[in-house]
C-alpha positions, 0 to 999 in steps of 0.5 A: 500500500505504502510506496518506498522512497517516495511520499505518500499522501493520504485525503478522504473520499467527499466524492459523489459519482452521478449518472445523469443519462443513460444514452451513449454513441459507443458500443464498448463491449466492456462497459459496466453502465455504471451498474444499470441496465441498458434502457433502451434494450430493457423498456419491457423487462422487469426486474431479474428478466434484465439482460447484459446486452440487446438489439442497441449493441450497447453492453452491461456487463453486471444486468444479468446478475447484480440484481438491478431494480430500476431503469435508469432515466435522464437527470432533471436539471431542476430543484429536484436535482439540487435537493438531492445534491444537497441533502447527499452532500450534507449527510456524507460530507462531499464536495465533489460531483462526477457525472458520467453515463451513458455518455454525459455530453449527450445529456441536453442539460448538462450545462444546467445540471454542472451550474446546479451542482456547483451553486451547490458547493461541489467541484464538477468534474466528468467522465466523456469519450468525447463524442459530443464535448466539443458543443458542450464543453464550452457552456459547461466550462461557464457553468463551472466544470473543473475537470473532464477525464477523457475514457480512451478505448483506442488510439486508431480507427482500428483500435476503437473499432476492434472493442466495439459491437460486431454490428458497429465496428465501422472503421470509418465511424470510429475515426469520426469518434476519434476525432471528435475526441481530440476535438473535446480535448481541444475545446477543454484547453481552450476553455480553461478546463482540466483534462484527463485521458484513461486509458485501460491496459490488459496486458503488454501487447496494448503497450503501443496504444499508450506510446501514441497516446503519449506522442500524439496528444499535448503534455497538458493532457494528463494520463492515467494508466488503469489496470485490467481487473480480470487480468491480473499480474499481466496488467500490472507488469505491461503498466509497470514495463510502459512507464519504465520505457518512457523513463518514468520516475515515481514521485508520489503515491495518493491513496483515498480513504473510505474507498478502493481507489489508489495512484502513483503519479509518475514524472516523464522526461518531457514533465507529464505527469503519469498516473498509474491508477489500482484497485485497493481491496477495499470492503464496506465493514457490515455491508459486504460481510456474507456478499457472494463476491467478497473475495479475492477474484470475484469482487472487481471494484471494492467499495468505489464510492457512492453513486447517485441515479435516477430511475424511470418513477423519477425516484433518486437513488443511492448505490454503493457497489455496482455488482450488487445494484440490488443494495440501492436505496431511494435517496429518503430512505439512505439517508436515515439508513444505517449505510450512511453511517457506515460509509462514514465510520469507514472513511474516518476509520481508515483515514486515522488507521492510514495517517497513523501509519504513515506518521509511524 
């Protein structure tokens, strides 16, 4: 956990990830859907008769078995929207909003649902694959977005095309989606908002799509390189082979308290900074005790974080664990529930735990 020879820096979770629409362009045959059902493929499905995948081409890869209860619908960009906001950032100490999808920018409010959250106190950011950041970004960098953090799932037309849906790998469409992208990643510059590229890394044979990455894209794009969970040490090795090439000195080490997630910033010889992002083995202490995933392979995320949605009663709900999305609760109830608690007994725990060690 604790990196030799360089700091370590220990902060708590305050993040809250929303999913504000669940429309994408893309047909990522990894996707996860942030946990719901793609509703487009399950308008006539109920619960437990979800499927992973439909007519859409689109993929969610937990529907089948996380017991999802809901569809997922756009986020109204209203007081509703506010309410929730607060009442959420109040309960769990949060500052930070992170809209993802779907694909947020498809999203026709998106502009109104960045300025609601940033009158609400929170620093906005969000998770893109650039194919509509171009028109958008402009109005929501006005409203107050922070941050984008770009997904990037090829570096070629041919690349993008070979993750996508056998029925959309159109070698012609995915240089538009590329372009698109580095038309987003333009517009982010332009318009003073930080940008972000991820990128995931399954094994060594993926190291070329990072090198053009590296090459083709400006320095003040930074780079996360996450590891493939279902590909174990392979992963981790190729990631670890890639920054050693480029030269990579290790500078710091980032662990967030309360959830799975932990970094190591990397310097380049031309000054980018490189993250290598991994999964810490991280539980809820009561909520995942007994959980048929809580073990060594099957349990892929940990505990992320908590995550806002909102469903086609146009109920808010709360989740925690997006392969067990039957753990969600509409937001009234959260808040009164014993899950808040322990969210918050686990962050401050581990956050003491952490800062002691570190100080010993």
């Amino acid at each position: 956990m604790f990196r030799v020879g360089i700091p370590t820096l220990i902060d708590k979770d305050t993040t809250l990830r929303v999913k504000i629409h669940d429309a994408c362009g893309l047909t990522c045959t990894f996707c996860h859907d942030e946990g719901t059902p793609v509703a487009v493929d399950n308008r006539e499905r109920q619960p437990g008769q979800f499927r992973a995948a439909g007519p859409s081409g689109r993929m969610s890869i937990y529907a089948e078995t996380n017991g999802a209860t809901f569809l997922p619908a756009s986020v109204p960009a209203d007081d509703e929207f506010a309410h929730a906001l607060t009442a959420l950032g109040e309960a769990l100490e949060l500052t930070q909003v992170h809209l993802t999808g779907g694909e947020p920018t498809l999203h026709p409010a998106v502009a109104g649902l960045t300025k609601i959250a940033a009158r609400a106190g929170y620093q906005v950011a969000m998770t893109s694959n650039g194919e509509r950041g171009e028109r958008v970004i402009p109005d929501c960098a006005d409203a107050g977005l922070h941050r984008v953090n770009f997904s990037i799932f090829g570096t070629t037309a041919a690349e993008l095309a070979e993750v996508q849906h056998a029925r959309y790998r159109n070698p012609v469409l995915a240089q538009w989606k590329i372009d698109a992208l580095k038309r987003s990643i333009k517009a982010c510059e332009t318009h003073g908002v930080k940008a972000s590229a991820n990128i995931v890394v399954p094994d060594h044979t993926h190291a070329p799509r990072v090198h053009r990455l590296l090459d083709e894209y400006s320095p003040q794009l930074t780079v996360r390189l996450l590891n493939s969970l279902g590909r174990g040490a392979d992963s981790i090795q190729a990631i670890e082979r890639i920054l050693a090439d480029r030269g990579a000195v290790a500078e710091a080490h980032y662990i967030t308290a309360g959830v799975s997630g932990a970094r190591t910033a990397y310097r380049l010889p031309d000054q980018r900074r490189v993250y290598f992002k991994q999964i810490r083995p991280v539980r809820l202490p009561t909520t995942c005790v007994g959980c048929r995933f809580n073990n060594g392979t099957d349990c892929e995320e940990g505990f992320y974080g908590v995550r806002l949605y909102y469903d086609q009663t146009g109920t808010f709900q709360v989740g925690v664990c997006i392969q067990r999305m039957d753990l969600c609760l509409p937001l009234s109830k959260f808040l009164t529930s014993p899950l808040r608690t322990e969210i918050l007994t686990l962050r401050n725990a581990e956050y003491n735990r952490l800062a002691a060690r570190l100080a010993g």
